[in-house]
N, C-alpha and C positions, 0 to 999 in steps of 0.2 A: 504493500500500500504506500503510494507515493505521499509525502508530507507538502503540503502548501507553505510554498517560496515564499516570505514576505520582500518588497523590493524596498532598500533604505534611500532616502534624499539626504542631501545637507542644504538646507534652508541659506542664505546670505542677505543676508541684510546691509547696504551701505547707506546712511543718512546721518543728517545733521546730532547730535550729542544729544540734543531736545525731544527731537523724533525719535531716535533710536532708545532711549529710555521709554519711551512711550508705546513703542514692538515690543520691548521687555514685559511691560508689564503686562503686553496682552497676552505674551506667550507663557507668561508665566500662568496669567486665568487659565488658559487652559491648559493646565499642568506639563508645560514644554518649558525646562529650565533654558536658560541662553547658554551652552556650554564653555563657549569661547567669544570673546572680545576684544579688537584691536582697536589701538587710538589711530586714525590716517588725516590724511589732508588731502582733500577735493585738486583737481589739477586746472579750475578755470583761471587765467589771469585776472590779478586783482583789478585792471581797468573793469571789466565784466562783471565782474562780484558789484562791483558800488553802481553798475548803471544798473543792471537789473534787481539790485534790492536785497543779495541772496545770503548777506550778513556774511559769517565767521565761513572760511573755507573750511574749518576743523569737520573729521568726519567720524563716525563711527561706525566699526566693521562687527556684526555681529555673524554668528553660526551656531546652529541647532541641529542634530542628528533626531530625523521622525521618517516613520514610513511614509511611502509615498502619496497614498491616498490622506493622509491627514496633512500630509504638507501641502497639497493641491486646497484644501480647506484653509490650511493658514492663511497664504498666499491670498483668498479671496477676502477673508477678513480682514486682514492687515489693508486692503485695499478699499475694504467700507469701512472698515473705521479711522482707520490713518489719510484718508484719502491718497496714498500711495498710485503715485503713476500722473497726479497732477500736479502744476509747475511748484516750484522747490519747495519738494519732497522727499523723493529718496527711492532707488530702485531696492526690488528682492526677488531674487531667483532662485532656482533649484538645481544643486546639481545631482547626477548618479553618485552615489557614494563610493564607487572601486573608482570612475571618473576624477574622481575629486581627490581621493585620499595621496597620490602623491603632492598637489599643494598643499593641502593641508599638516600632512607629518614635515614639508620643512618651514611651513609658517610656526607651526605648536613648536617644532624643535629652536629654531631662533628663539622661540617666546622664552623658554626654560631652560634655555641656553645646553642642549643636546649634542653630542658630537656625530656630524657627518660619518661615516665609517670610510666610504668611498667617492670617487668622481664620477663613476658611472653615470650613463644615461640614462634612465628607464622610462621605456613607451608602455604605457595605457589606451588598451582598445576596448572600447566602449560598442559595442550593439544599437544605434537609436536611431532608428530611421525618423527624416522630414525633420531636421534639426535647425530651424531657426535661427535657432541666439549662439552662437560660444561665447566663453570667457576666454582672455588672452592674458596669459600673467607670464610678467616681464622680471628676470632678478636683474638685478645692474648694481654696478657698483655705487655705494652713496654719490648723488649729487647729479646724477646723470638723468634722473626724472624726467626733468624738461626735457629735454633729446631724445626720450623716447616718444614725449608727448607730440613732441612738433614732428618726427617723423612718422605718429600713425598717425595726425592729423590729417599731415598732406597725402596718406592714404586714404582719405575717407573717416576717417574714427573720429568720435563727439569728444567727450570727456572720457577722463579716467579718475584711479585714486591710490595713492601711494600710503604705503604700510611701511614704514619703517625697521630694518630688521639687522638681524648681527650670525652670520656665519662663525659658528664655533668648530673649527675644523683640524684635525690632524696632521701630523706633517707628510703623508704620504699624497692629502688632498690640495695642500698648498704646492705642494711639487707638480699636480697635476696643471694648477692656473699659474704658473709660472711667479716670473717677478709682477704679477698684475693682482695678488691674491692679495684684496682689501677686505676684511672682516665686517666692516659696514656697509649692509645691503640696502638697498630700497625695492621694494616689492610693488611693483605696477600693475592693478587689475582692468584691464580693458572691456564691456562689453561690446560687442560684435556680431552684426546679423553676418550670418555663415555665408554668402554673396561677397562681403569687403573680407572675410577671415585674413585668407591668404596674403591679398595684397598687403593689409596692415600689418603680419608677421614680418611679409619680406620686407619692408620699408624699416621697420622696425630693426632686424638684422643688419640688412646694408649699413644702418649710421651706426648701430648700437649692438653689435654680433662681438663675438668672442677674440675676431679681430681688431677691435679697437677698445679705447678705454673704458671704454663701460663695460666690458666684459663680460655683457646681456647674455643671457639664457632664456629663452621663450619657449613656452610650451599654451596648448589651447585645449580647453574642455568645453563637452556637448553640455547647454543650457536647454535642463528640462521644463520649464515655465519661467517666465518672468511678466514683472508687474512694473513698470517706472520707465522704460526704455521706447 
């Protein structure tokens, strides 16, 4: 007798510190703790932040582990009661969890300061047909943000949001990135309708690839719902 598969999401939430306490609390009514939390910063230039009204660039990066069908309910709630997906707000999508979990264990491992083991690459293939959205997340060395911002812009890509982070690595991983191995990362989340994906990787790469100082590493995951975009 075959057992019923449950499929897990990771919920994300990125919005303003106000708003995002305000998903907390809904997620927590219905007993969805917020597991993980980052502080980041929105990537609009501040000329834009002060015409359009849209305050503090400061952002906060939430994530919840829940099945899937209840996260497709979060998702809708978060968007009646947050009004989520109208002007400055704040997006939240879902990803596949085996999708997801390579960003995730080296965002958590920065957080807790975790050691790398190795430089390896490792690909995730994910199953989802009629895929919409990805995400695109950028590691680069600190300060290189804005260069990755202006080269996926001029691919097509809106905004983004940086997570500040810290590579705790060992000395067989530092030999891997040669004399270019900076321990302060910045982490760039892009979303991305899967039509501009490509181009805005490779534009990405071109300025901001493994060959130049930023010392970018890009990978991109299948978005299974979103609401803000």
């Amino acid at each position: 007798m075959e057992s019923n598969k449950i499929s897990f999401r990771v919920l994300v939430l990125i919005a303003g510190p106000k708003l995002a306490d305000k998903a907390s609390e809904v997620l927590e009514r219905e007993n969805v703790p917020v597991q993980y939390e980052w502080t980041a910063a929105g990537t609009a230039p501040s000329e834009l932040i002060d015409v359009l009204g849209l305050g503090s660039p400061d952002k906060s990066v939430l994530a919840s582990f829940m099945p899937k069908q209840f996260a497709d309910g979060m998702l809708r709630k978060l968007k009646r009661e947050l009004k989520f997906g109208s002007v400055n707000t704040g997006i939240a999508f879902t990803l596949p969890l085996n999708g997801a979990s390579n960003l995730l264990v080296h965002m958590l491992g920065s957080a807790v300061g975790s050691e790398i083991e190795d430089g390896t690459e490792r690909k995730v293939v994910v199953n989802m047909p009629d895929i919409k959205y990805s995400l695109i997340a950028v590691m680069v060395n600190q300060g290189y943000s804005e260069n990755v911002m202006e080269a996926a812009r001029e691919a097509g890509a809106g905004g983004g949001t940086v997570i500040p982070s810290r590579n705790i690595a060992n000395e067989k991983v530092k030999g891997f990135w040669g004399s270019g191995f900076q321990e302060e990362k910045d982490i760039v989340l892009i979303v991305s309708d899967s039509d501009s994906k490509l181009a805005i990787m490779q534009a990405i790469g071109d300025k901001c690839g493994m060959h130049s100082d930023a010392k970018g590493m890009i990978i991109s995951l299948p978005i299974d719902s979103v609401i803000g975009f």
